[in-house]
DSSP file (Angstrom, degrees, kcal/mol; ACC not computed):
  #  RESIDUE AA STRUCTURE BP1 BP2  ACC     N-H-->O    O-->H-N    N-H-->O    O-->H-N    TCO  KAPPA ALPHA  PHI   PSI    X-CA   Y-CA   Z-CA
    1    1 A X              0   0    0      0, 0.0     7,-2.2     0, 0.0     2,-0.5   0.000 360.0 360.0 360.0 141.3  -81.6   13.0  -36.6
    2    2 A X  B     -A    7   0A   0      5,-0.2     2,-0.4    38,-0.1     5,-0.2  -0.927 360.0-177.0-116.0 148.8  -84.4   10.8  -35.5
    3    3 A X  S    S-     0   0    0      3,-2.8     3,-0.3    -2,-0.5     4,-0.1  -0.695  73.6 -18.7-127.7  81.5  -87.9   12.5  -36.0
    4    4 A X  S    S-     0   0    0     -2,-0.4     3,-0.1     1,-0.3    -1,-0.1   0.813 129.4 -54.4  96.6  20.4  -91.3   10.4  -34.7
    5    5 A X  S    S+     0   0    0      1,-0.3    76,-0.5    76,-0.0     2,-0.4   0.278 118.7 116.2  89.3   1.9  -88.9    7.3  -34.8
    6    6 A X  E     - b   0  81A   0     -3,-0.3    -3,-2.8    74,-0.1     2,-0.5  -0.887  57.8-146.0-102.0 123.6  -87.9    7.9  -38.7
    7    7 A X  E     -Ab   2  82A   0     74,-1.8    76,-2.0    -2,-0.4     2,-0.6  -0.925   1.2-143.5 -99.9 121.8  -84.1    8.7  -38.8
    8    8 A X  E     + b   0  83A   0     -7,-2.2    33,-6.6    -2,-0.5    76,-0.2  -0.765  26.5 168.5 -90.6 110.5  -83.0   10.9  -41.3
    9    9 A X  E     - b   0  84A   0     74,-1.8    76,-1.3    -2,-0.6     2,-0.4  -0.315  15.8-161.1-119.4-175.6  -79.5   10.0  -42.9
   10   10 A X  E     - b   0  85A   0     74,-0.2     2,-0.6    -2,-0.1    29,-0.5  -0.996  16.8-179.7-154.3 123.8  -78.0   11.9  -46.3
   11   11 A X  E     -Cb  38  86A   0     74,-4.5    76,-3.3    -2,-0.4     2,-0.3  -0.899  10.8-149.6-165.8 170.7  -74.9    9.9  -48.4
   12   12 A X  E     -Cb  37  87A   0     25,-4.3    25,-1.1    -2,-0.6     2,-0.7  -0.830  14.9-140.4-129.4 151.7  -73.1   10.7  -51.3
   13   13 A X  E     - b   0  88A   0     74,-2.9    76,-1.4    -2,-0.3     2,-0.1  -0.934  21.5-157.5-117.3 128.6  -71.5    9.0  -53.9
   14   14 A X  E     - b   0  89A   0     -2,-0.7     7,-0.8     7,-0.3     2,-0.3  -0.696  16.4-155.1 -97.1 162.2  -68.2   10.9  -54.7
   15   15 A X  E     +F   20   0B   0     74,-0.8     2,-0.3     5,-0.2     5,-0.2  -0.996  23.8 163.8-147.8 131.6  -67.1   10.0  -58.3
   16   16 A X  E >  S-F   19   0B   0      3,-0.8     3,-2.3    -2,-0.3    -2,-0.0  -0.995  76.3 -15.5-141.9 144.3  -63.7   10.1  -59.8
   17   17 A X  T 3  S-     0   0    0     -2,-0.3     3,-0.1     1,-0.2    -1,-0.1   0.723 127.4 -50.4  33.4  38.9  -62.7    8.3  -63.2
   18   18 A X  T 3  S+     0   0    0      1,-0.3    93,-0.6    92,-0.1    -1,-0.2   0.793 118.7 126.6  64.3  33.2  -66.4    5.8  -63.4
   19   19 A X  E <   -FG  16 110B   0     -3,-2.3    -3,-0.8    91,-0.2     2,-0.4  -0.781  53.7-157.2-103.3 173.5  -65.1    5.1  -59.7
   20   20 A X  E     -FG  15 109B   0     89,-1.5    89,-1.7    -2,-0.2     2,-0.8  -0.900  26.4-117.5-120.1 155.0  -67.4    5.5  -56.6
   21   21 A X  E     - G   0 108B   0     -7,-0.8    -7,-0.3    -2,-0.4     2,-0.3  -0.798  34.6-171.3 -18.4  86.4  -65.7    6.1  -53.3
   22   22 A X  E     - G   0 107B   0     85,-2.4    85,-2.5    -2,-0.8     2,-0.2  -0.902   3.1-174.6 -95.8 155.2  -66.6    3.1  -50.9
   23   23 A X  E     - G   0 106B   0     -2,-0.3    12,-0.3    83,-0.3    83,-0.3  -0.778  18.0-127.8-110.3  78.0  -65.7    3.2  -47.1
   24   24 A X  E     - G   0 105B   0     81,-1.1    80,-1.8    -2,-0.2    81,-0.9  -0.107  18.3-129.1 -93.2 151.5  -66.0    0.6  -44.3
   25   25 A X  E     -HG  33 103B   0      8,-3.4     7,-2.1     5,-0.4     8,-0.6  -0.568  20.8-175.0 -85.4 144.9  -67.5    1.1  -41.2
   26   26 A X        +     0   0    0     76,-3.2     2,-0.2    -2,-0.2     5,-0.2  -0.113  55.2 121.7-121.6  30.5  -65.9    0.2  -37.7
   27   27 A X  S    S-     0   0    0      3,-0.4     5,-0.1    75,-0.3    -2,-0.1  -0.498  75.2-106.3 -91.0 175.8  -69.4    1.2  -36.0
   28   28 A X  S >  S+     0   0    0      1,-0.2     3,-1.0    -2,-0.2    -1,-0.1   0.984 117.7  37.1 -50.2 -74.0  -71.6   -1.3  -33.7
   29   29 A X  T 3  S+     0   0    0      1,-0.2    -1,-0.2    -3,-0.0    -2,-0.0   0.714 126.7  30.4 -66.0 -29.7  -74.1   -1.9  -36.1
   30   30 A X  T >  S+     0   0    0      3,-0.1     3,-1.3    93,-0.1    -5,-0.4  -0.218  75.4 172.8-121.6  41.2  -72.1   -2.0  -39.6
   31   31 A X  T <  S+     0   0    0     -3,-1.0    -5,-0.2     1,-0.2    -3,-0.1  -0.266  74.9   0.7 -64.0 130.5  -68.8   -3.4  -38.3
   32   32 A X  T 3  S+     0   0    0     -7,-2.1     2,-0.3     1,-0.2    -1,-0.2   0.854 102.2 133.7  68.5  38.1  -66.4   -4.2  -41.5
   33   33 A X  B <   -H   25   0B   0     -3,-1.3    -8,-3.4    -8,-0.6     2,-0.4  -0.960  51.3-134.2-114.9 146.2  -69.3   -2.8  -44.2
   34   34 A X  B     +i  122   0C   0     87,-0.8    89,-1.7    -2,-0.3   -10,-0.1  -0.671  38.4 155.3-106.7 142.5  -68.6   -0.5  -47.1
   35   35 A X        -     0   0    0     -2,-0.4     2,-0.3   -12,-0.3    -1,-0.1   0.559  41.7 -91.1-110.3-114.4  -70.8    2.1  -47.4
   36   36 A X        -     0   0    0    -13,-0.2     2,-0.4   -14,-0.1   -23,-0.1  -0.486  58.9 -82.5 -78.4-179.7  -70.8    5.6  -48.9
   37   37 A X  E    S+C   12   0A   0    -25,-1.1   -25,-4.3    -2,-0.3     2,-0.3  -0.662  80.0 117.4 -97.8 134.6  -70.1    8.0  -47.2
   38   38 A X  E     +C   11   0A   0     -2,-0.4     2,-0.2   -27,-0.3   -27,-0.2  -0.969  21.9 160.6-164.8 169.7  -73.1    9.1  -45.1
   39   39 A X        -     0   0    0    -29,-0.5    15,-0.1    -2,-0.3    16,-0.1  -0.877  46.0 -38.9 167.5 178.7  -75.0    9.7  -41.7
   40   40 A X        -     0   0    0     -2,-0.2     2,-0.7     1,-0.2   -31,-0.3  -0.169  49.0-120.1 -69.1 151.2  -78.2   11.7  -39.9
   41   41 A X        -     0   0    0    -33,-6.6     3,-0.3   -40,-0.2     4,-0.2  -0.489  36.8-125.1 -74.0 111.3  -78.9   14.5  -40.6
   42   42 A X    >   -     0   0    0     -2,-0.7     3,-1.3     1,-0.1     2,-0.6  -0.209  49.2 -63.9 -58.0 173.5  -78.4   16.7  -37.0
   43   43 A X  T 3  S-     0   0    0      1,-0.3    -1,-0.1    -3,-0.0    -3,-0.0  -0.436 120.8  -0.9 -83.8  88.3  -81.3   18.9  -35.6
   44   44 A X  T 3  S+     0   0    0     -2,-0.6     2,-0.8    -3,-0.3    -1,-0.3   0.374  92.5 150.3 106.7  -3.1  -82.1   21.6  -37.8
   45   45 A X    <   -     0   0    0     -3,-1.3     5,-0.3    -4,-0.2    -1,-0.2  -0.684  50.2-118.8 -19.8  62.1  -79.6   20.8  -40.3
   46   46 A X     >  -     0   0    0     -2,-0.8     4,-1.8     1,-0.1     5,-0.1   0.048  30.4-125.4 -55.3 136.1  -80.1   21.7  -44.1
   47   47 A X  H  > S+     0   0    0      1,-0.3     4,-3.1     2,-0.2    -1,-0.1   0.870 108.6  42.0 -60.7 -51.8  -80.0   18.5  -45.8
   48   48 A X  H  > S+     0   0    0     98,-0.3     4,-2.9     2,-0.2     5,-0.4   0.985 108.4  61.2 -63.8 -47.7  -77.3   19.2  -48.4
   49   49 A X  H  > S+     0   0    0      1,-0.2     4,-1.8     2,-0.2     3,-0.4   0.894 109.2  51.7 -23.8 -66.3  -75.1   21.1  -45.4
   50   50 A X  H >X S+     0   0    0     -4,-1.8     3,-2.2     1,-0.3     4,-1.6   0.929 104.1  56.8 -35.5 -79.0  -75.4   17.4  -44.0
   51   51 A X  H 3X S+     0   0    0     -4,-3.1     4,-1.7     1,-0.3    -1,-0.3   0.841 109.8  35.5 -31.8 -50.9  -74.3   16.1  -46.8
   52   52 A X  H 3X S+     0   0    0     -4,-2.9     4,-1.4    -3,-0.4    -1,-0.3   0.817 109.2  62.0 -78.7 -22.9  -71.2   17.7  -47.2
   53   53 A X  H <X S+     0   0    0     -3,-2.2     4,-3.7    -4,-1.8    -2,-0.2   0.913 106.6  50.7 -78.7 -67.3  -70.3   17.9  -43.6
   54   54 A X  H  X S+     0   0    0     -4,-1.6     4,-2.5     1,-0.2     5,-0.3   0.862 106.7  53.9 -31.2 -48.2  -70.4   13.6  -43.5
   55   55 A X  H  X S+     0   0    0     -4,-1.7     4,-2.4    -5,-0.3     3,-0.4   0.958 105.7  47.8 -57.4 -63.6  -68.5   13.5  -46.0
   56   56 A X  H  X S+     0   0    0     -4,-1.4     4,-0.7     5,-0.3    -1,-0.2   0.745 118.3  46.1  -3.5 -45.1  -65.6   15.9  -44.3
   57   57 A X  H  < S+     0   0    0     -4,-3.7    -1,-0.2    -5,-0.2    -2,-0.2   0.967 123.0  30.2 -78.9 -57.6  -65.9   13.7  -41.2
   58   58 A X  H  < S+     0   0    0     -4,-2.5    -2,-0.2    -3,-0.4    -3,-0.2   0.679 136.6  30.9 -85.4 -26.1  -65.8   10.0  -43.0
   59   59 A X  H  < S-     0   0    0     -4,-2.4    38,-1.9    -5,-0.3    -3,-0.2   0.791  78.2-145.2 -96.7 -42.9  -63.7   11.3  -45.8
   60   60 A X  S  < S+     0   0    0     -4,-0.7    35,-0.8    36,-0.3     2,-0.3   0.227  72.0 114.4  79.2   8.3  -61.5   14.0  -44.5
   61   61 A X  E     -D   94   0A   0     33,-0.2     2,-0.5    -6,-0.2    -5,-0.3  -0.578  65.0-134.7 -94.1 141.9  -62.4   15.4  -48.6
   62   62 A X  E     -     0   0A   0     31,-1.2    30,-2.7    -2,-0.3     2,-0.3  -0.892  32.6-170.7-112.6 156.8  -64.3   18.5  -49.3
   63   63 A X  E     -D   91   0A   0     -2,-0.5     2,-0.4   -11,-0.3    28,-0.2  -0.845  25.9-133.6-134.8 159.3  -67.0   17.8  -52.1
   64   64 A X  E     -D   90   0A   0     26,-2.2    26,-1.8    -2,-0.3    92,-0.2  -0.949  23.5-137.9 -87.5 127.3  -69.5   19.7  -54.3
   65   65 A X  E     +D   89   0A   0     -2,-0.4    24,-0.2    90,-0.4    92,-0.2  -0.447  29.1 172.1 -80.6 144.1  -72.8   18.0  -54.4
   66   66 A X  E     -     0   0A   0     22,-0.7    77,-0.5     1,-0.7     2,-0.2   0.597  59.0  -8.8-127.4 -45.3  -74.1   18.1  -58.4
   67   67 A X  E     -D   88   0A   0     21,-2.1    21,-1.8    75,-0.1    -1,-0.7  -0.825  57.2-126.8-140.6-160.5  -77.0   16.2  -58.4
   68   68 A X  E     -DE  87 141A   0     73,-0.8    73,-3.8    19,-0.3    19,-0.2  -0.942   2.0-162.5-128.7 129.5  -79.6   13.6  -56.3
   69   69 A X  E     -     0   0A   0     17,-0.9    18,-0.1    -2,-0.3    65,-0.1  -0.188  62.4 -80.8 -92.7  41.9  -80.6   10.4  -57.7
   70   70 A X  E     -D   86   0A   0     16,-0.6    16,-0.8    71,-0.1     2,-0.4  -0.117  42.9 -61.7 113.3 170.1  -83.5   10.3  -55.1
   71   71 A X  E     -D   85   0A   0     14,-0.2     2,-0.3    -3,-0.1    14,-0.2  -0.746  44.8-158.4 -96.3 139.5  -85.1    9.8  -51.5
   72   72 A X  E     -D   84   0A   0     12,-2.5    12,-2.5    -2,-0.4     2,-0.2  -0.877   3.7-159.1-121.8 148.0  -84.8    6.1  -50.3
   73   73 A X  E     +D   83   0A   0     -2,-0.3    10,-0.2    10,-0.2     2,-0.1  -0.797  29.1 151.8-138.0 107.7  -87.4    4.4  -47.4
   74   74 A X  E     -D   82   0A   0      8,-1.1     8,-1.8    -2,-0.2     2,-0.3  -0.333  50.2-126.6-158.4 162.8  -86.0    1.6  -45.9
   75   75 A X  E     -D   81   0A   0      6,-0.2     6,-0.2    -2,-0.1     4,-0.1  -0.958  47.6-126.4-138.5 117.3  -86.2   -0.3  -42.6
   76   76 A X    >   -     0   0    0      4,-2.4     3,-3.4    -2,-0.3     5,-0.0   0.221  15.2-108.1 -61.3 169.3  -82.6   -0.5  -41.7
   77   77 A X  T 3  S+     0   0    0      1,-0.3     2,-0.5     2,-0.1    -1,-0.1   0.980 129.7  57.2 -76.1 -24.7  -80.5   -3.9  -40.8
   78   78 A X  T 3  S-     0   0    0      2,-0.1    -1,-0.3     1,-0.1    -2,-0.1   0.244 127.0-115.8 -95.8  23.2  -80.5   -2.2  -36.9
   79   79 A X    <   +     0   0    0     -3,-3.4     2,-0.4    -2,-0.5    -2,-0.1   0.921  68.5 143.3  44.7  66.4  -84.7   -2.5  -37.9
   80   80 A X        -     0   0    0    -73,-0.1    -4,-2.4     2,-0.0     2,-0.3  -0.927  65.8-115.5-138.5 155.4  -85.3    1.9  -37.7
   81   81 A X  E     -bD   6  75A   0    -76,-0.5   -74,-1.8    -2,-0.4     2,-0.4  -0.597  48.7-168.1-117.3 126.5  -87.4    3.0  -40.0
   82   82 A X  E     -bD   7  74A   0     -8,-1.8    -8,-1.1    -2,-0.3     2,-0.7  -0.987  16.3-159.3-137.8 126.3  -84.6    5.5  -42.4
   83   83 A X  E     -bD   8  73A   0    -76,-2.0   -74,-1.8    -2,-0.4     2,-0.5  -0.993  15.8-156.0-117.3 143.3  -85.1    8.1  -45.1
   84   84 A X  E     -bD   9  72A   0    -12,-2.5   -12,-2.5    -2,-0.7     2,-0.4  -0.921  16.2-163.0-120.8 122.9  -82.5    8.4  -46.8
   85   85 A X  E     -bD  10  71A   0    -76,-1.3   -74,-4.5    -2,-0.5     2,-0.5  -0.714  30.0-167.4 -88.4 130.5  -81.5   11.8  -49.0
   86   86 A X  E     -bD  11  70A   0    -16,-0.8   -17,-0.9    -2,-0.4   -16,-0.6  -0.939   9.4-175.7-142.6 147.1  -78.7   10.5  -51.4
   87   87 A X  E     -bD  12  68A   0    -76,-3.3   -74,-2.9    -2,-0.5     2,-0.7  -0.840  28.1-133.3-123.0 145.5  -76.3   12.5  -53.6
   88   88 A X  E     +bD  13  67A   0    -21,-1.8   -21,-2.1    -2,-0.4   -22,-0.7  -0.904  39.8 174.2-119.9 119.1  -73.5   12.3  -56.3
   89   89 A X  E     -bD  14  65A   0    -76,-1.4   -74,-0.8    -2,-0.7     2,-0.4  -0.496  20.8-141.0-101.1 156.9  -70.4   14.6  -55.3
   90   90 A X  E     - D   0  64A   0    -26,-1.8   -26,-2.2   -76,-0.2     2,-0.3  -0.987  28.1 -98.8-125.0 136.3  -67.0   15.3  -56.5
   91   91 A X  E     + D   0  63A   0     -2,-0.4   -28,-0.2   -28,-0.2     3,-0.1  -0.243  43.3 159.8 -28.6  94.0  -63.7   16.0  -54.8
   92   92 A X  E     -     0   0A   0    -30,-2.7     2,-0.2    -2,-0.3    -1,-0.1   0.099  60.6 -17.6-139.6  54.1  -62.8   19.5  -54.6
   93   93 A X  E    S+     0   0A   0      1,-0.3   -31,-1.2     0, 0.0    -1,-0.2  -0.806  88.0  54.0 141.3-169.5  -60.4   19.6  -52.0
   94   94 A X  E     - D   0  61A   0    -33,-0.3    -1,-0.3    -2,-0.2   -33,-0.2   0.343  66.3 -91.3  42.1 174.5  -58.8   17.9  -49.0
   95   95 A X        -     0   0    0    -35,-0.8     2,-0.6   -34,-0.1   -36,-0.0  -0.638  38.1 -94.1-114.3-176.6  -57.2   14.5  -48.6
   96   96 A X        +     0   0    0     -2,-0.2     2,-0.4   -36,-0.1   -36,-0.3  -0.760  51.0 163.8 -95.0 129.9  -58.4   11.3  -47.7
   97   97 A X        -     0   0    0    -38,-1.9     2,-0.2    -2,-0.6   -36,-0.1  -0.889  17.3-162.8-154.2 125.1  -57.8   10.8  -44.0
   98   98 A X        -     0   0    0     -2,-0.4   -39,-0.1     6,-0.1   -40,-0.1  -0.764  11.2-153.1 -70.6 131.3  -59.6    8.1  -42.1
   99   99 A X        -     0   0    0     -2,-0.2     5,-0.1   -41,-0.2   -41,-0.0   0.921  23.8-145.3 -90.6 -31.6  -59.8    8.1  -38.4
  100  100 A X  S    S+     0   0    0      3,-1.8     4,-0.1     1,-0.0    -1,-0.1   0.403  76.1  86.5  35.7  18.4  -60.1    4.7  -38.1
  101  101 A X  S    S+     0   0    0      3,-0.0     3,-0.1     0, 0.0    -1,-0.0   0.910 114.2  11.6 -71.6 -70.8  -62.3    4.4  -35.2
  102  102 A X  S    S+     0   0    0      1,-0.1   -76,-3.2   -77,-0.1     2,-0.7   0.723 137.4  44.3 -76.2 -36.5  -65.6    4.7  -37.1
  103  103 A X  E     +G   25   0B   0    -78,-0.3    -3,-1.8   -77,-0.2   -78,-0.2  -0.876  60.9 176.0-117.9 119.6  -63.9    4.2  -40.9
  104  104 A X  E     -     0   0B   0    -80,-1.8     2,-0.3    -2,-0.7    -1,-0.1   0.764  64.1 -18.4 -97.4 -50.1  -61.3    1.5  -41.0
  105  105 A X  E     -G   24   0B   0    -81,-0.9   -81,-1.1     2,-0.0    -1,-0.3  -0.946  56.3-149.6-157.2-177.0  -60.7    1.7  -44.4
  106  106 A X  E     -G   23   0B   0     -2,-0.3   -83,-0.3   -83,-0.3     2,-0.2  -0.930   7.5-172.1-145.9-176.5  -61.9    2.9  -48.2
  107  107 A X  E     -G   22   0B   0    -85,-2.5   -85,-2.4    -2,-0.2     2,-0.4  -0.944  22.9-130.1-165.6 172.2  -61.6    2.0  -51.5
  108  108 A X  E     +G   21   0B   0    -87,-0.2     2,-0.4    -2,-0.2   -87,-0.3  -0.988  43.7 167.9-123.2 122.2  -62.4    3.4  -55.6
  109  109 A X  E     -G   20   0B   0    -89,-1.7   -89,-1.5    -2,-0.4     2,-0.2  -0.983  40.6 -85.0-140.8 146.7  -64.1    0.6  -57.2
  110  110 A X  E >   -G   19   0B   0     -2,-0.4     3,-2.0   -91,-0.3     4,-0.5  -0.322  30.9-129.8 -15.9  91.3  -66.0    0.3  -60.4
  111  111 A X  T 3  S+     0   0    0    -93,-0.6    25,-0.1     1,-0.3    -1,-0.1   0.028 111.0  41.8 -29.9  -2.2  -69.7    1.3  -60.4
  112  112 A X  T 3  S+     0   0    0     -2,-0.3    -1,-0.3     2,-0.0    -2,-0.1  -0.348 108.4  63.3-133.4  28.5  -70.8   -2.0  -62.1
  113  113 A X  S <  S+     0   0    0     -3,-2.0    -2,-0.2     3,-0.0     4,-0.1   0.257 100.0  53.8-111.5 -16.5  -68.4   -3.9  -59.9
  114  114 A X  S    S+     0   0    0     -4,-0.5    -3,-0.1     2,-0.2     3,-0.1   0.561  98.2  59.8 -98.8 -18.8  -70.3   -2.9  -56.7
  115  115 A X  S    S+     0   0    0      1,-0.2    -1,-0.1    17,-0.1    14,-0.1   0.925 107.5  46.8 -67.0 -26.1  -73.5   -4.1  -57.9
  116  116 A X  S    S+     0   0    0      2,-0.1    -1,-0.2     3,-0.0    -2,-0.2   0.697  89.6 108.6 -83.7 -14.0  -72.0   -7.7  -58.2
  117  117 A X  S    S-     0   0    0      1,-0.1     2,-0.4    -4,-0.1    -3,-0.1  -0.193  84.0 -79.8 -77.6 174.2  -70.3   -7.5  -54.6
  118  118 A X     >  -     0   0    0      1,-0.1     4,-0.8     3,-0.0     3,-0.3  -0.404  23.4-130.3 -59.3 120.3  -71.9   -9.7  -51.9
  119  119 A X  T  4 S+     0   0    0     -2,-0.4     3,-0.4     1,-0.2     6,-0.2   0.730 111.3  57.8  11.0 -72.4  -75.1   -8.6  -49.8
  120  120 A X  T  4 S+     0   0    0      1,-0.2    -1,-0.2     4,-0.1    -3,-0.0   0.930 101.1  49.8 -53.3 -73.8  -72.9   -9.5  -46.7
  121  121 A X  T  4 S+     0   0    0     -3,-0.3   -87,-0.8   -88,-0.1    -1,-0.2   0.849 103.6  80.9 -29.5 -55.1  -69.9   -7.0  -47.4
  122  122 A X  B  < S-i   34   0C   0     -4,-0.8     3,-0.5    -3,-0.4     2,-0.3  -0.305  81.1-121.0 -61.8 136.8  -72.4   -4.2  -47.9
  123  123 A X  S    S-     0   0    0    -89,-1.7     5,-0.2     1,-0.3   -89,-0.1  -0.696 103.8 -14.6 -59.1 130.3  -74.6   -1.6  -45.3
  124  124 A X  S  > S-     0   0    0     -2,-0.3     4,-2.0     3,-0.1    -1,-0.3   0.738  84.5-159.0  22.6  87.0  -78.1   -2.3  -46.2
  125  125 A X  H  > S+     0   0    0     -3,-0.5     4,-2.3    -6,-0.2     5,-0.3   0.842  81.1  57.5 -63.9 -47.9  -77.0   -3.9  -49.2
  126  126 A X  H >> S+     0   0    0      1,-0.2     3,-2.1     2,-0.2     4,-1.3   0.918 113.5  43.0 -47.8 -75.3  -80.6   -3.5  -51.2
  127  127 A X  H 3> S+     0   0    0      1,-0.3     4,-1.7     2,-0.3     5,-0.2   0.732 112.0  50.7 -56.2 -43.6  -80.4    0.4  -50.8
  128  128 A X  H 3X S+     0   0    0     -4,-2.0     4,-1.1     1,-0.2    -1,-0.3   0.837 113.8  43.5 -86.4 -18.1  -77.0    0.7  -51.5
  129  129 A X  H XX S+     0   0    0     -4,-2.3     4,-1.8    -3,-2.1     3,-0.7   0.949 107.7  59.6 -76.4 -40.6  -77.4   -1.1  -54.6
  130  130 A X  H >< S+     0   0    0     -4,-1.3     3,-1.9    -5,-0.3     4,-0.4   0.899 107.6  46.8  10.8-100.0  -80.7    0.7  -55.5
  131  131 A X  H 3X S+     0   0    0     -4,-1.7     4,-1.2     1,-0.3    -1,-0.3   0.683 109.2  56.5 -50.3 -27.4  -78.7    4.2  -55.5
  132  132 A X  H <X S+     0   0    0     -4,-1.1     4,-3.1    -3,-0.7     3,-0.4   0.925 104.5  52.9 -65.7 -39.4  -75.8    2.3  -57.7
  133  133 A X  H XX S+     0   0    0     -3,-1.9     3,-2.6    -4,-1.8     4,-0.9   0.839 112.3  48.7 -64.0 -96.0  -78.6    1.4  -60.4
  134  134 A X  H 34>S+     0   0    0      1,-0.4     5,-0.6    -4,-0.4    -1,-0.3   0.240 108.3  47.7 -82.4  -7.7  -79.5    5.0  -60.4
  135  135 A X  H ><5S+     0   0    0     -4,-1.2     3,-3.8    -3,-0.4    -1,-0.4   0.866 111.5  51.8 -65.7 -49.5  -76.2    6.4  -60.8
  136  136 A X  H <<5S+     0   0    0     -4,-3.1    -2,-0.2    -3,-2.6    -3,-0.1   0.707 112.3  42.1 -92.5  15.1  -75.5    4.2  -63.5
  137  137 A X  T 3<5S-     0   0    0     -4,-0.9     2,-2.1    -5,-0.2    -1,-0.3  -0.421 109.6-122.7-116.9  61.0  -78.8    4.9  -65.8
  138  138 A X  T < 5 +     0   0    0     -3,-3.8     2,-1.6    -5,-0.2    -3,-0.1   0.370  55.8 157.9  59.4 -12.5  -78.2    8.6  -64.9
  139  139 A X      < +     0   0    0     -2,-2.1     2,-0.3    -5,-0.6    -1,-0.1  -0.372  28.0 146.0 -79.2  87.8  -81.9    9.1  -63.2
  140  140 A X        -     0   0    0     -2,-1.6     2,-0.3    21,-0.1   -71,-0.2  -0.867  36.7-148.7-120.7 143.0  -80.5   12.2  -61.1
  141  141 A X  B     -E   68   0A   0    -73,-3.8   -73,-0.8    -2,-0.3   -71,-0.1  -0.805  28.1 -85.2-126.8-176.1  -82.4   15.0  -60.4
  142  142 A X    >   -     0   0    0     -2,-0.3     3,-2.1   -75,-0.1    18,-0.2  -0.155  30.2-122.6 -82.6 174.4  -81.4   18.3  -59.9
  143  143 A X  G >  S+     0   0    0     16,-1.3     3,-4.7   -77,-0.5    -1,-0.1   0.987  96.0  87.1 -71.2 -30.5  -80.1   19.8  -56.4
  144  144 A X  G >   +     0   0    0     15,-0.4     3,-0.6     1,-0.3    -1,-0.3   0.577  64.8  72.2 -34.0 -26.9  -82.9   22.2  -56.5
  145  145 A X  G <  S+     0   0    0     -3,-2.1    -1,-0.3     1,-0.2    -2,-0.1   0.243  86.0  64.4 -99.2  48.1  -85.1   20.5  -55.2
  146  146 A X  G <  S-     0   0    0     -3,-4.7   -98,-0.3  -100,-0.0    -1,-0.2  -0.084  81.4-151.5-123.3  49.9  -83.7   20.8  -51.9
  147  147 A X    <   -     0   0    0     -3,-0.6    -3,-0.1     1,-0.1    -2,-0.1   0.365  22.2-147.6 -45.7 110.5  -84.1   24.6  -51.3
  148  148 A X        -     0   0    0      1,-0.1     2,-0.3  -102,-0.1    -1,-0.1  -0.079  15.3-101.4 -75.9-179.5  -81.4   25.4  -49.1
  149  149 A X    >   -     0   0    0      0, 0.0     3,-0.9     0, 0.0     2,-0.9  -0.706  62.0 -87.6 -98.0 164.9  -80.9   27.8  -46.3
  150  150 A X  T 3  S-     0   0    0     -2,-0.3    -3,-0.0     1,-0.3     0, 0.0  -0.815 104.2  -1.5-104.4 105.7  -78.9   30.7  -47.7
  151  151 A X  T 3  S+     0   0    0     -2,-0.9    -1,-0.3     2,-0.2     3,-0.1   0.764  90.4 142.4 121.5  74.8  -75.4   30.6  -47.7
  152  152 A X    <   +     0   0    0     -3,-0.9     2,-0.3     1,-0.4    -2,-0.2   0.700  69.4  12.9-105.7 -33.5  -75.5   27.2  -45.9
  153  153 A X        -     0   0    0     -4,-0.2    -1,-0.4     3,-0.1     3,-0.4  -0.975  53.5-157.9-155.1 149.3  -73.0   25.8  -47.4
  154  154 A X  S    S+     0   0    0     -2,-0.3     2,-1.4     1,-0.2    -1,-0.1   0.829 105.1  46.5 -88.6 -43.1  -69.7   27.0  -49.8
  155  155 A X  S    S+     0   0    0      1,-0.1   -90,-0.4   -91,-0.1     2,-0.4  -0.083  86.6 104.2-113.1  60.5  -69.2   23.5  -51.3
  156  156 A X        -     0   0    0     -2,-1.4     2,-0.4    -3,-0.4    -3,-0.1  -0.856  57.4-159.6-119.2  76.2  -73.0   23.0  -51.9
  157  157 A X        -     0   0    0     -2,-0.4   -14,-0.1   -92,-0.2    -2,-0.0  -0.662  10.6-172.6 -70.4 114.7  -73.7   23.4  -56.0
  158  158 A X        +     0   0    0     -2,-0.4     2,-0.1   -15,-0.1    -1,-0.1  -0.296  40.0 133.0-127.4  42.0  -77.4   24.1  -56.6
  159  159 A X        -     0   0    0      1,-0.1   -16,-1.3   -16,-0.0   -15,-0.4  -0.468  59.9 -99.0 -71.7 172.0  -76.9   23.8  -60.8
  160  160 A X              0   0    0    -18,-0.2   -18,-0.1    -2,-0.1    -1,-0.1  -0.621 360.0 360.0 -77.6 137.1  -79.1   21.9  -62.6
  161  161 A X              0   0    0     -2,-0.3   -21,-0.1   -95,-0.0    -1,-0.1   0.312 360.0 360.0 -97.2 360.0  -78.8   18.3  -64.0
C-alpha cells in the first residue's frame, strides 16, 4: 500500500534449523535478488494478516508469526520512501511452491552466511542485512505490539517474546 507517497511493505524471516528462508525475485525492480519473503501491505490490511498472506503467495508455506525484530525506514533502490514491518515466522504448513514469474527460485542458508553475501545479490541489501543483525542478537519484540483486528488471521501468534 502506498500512503502520502510512503509504501508500506511487511517480510518475514521463516526459520528452520539456524536457517532463514531466502527467495529471488523475478520482478522489474529486484530481478535475480534474494529477499525474504515480503510485499505492501493492501488497503486496509492488518499488518500481521499481510504478513502471512506474502508469505502464502511467494512461498506457497503457511507460517506463524512469533515475534518482530522492528520497523525499518528506508528509501528503497526504486528511490520510494518504504516502512518496512518485519517478522520472524515458522513453517506450519504447506509446501514450497514457486510460481516462477515473480519468485524464480529459494534457498535455506545460514543466518551469519547471509550477512557476508554481496550487496549486489541482495534487495536493499543495508535493510536486509539490518533485520539479519537483529535476528541474530535476538532484539525481537513481542507481536503485541501490533494489535490486530480480531480473528484476522488463524496463523497469526500474538504470544509474547
Amino acid at each position: 500500500m502506498t500512503q502520502n507517497g510512503i509504501v508500506l511493505v511487511v517480510s518475514v524471516s521463516l526459520m528452520k534449523n539456524n536457517e532463514v528462508l531466502l527467495i529471488k525475485e523475478n520482478k522489474a525492480s529486484a530481478r535475480n535478488k534474494w529477499n525474504f519473503p515480503s510485499g505492501r501491505i493492501e488497503d486496509g490490511e492488518d499488518i500481521c494478516v499481510a504478513a502471512c498472506r506474502e508469505v502464502k503467495e511467494e512461498t506457497g508455506y503457511d507460517v506463524k508469526l512469533s515475534k518482530a525484530t522492528g520497523v525499518y525506514n528506508f528509501i528503497s533502490n526504486t528511490n520510494h520512501h518504504v516502512i518496512l514491518f518485519h517478522f520472524i515466522g515458522e513453517i506450519i504448513g504447506g509446501s514450497l511452491a514457486i510460481d516462477g514469474a515473480e519468485i524464480i527460485d529459494s534457498q535455506w542458508i545460514a543466518l551469519h552466511d547471509l550477512v557476508k553475501m554481496n550487496h549486489e545479490e541482495l534487495r536493499d541489501a543495508g535493510v536486509l542485512k539490518q533485520m539479519t543483525e537483529a535476528v541474530l542478537k535476538e532484539e525481537h519484540y513481542p507481536l503485541a505490539l501490533f494489535k490486530k483486528q480480531l480473528g484476522a488471521c488463524s496463523t497469526y501468534n500474538d504470544t509474547k517474546s
